[in-house]
C-alpha positions as CSV (number, residue, x, y, z in Angstrom):
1,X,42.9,-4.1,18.1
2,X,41.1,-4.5,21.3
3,X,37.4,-3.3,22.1
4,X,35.7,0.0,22.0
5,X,32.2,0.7,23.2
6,X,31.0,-0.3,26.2
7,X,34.7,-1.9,27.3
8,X,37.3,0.3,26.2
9,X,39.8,-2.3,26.6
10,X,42.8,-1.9,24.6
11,X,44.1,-5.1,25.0
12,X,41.0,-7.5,24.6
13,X,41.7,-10.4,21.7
14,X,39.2,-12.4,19.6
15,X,38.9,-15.9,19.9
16,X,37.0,-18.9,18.1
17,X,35.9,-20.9,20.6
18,X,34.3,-24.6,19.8
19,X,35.7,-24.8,16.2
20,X,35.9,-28.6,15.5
21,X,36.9,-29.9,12.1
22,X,33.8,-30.1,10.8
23,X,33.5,-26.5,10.5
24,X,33.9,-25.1,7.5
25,X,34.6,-21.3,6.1
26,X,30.9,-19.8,6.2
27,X,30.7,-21.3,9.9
28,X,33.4,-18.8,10.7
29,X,32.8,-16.0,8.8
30,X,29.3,-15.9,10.5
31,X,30.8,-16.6,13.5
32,X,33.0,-13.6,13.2
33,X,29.8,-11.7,12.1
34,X,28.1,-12.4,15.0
35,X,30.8,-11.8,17.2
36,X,30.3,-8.1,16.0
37,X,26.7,-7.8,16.7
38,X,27.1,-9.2,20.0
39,X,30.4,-6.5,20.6
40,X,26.9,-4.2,19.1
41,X,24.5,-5.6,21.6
42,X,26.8,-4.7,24.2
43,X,26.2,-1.0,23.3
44,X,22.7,-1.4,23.6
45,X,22.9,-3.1,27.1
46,X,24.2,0.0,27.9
47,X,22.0,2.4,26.8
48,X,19.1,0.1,28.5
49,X,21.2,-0.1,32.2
50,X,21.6,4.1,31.3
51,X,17.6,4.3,30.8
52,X,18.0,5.7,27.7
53,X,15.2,4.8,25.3
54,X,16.4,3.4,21.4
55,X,13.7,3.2,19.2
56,X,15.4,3.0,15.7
57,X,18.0,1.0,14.3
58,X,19.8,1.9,11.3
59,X,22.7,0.6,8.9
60,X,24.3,1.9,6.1
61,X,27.5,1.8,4.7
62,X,28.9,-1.1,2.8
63,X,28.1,-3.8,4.8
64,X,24.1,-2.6,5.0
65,X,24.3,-4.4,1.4
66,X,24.6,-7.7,3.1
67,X,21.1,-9.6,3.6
68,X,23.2,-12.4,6.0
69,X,25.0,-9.0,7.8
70,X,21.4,-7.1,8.0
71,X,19.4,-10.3,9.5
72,X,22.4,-11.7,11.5
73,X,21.7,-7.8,13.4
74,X,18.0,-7.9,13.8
75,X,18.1,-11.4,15.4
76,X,21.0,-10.6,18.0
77,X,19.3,-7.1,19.0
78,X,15.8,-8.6,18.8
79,X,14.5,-5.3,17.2
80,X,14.0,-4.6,13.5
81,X,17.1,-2.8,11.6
82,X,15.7,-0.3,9.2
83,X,18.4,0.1,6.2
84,X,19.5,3.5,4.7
85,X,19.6,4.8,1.1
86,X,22.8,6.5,1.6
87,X,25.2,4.4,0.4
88,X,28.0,6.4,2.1
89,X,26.8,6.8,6.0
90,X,30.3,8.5,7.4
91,X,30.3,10.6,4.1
92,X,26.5,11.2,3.9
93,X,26.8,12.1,8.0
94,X,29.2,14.7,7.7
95,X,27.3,16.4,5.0
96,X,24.1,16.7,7.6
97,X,26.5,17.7,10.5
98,X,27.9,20.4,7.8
99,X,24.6,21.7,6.5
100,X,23.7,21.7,10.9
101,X,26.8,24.0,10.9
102,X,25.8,26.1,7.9
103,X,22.2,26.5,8.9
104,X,20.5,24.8,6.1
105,X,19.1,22.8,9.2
106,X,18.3,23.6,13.3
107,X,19.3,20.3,14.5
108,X,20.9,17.3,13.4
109,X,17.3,15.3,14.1
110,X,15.9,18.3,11.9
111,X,18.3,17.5,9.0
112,X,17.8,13.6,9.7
113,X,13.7,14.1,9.4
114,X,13.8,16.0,6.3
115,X,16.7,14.2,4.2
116,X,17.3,10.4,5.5
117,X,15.4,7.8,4.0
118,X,14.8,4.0,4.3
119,X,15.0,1.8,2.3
120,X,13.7,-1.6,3.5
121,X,13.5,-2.8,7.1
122,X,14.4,-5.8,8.2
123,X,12.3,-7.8,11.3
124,X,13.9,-10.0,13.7
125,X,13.2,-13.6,13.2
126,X,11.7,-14.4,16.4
127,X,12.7,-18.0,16.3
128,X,16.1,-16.6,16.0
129,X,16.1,-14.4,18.6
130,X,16.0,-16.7,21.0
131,X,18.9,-18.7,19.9
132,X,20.9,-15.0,19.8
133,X,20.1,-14.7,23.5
134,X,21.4,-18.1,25.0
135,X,24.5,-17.4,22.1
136,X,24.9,-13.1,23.6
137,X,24.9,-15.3,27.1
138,X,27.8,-16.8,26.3
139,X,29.3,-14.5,24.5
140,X,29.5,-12.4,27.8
141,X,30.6,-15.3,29.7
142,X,33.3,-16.0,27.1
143,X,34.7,-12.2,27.2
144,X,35.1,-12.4,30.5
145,X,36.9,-15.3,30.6
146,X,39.1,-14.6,27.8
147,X,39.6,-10.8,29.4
148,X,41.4,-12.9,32.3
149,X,43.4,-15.2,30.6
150,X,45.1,-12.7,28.3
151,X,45.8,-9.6,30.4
């Protein structure tokens, strides 16, 4: 379905790359996993080529309830993830841009302060995080790649 944020490439593909036969399912789901927090990273890497400052991390949503999900994110950003109560983050958003709109609220960061709450943070494994660098490294260098082979 190609790539969104910070590529916008309709036509970029997925690939597992290194798979022997002596990989088994949970190597590839986590593969795929962090696959998606790299595509995440990339976001980031933006934001810190743009100069603009991100201080929190948050996740919520269905896949917030994953432990493997939650610490597979704080070890490829290298930053700690702090994890919602709202179950339903699209739903639970949309409520705080309505009450913004209804002026329960001044501002959406005015809504967020009084009404979003955490539930548990989760720290980066710093041992980890190292291992998620060299792996982002490649990651980049394997986009690029793949970008020219299937285009």
């Amino acid at each position: 379905m190609g790539e969104r944020t910070p590529h916008l490439d309709p036509n970029a593909r997925g690939a597992l790359i290194g798979l022997t036969a002596s990989h088994e399912r949970g190597h590839v789901v986590r593969a795929i996993l962090e696959g998606v927090a790299f595509s995440l990273r990339d976001s980031f890497t933006l934001f810190a080529q743009m100069n603009v400052p991100v201080t929190k991390i948050r996740l919520g949503g269905g896949g917030a309830r994953s432990s493997l999900w939650r610490q597979i994110q704080a070890d490829v950003y290298g930053h700690e993830v702090e994890i919602v109560e709202a179950e339903e983050g699209a739903a639970y958003g949309a409520a705080i841009l309505a009450g913004v709109g209804a002026k329960k609220w001044g501002t959406v960061d005015a809504a967020c302060e009084e009404i979003v709450r955490v539930a548990t943070v989760v720290q980066p494994n710093p041992k980890n995080v190292e291992i998620m660098n060299e792996r982002y490294a490649a990651y980049c260098r394997m986009y690029e790649a793949i970008c020219s082979v299937t285009k």
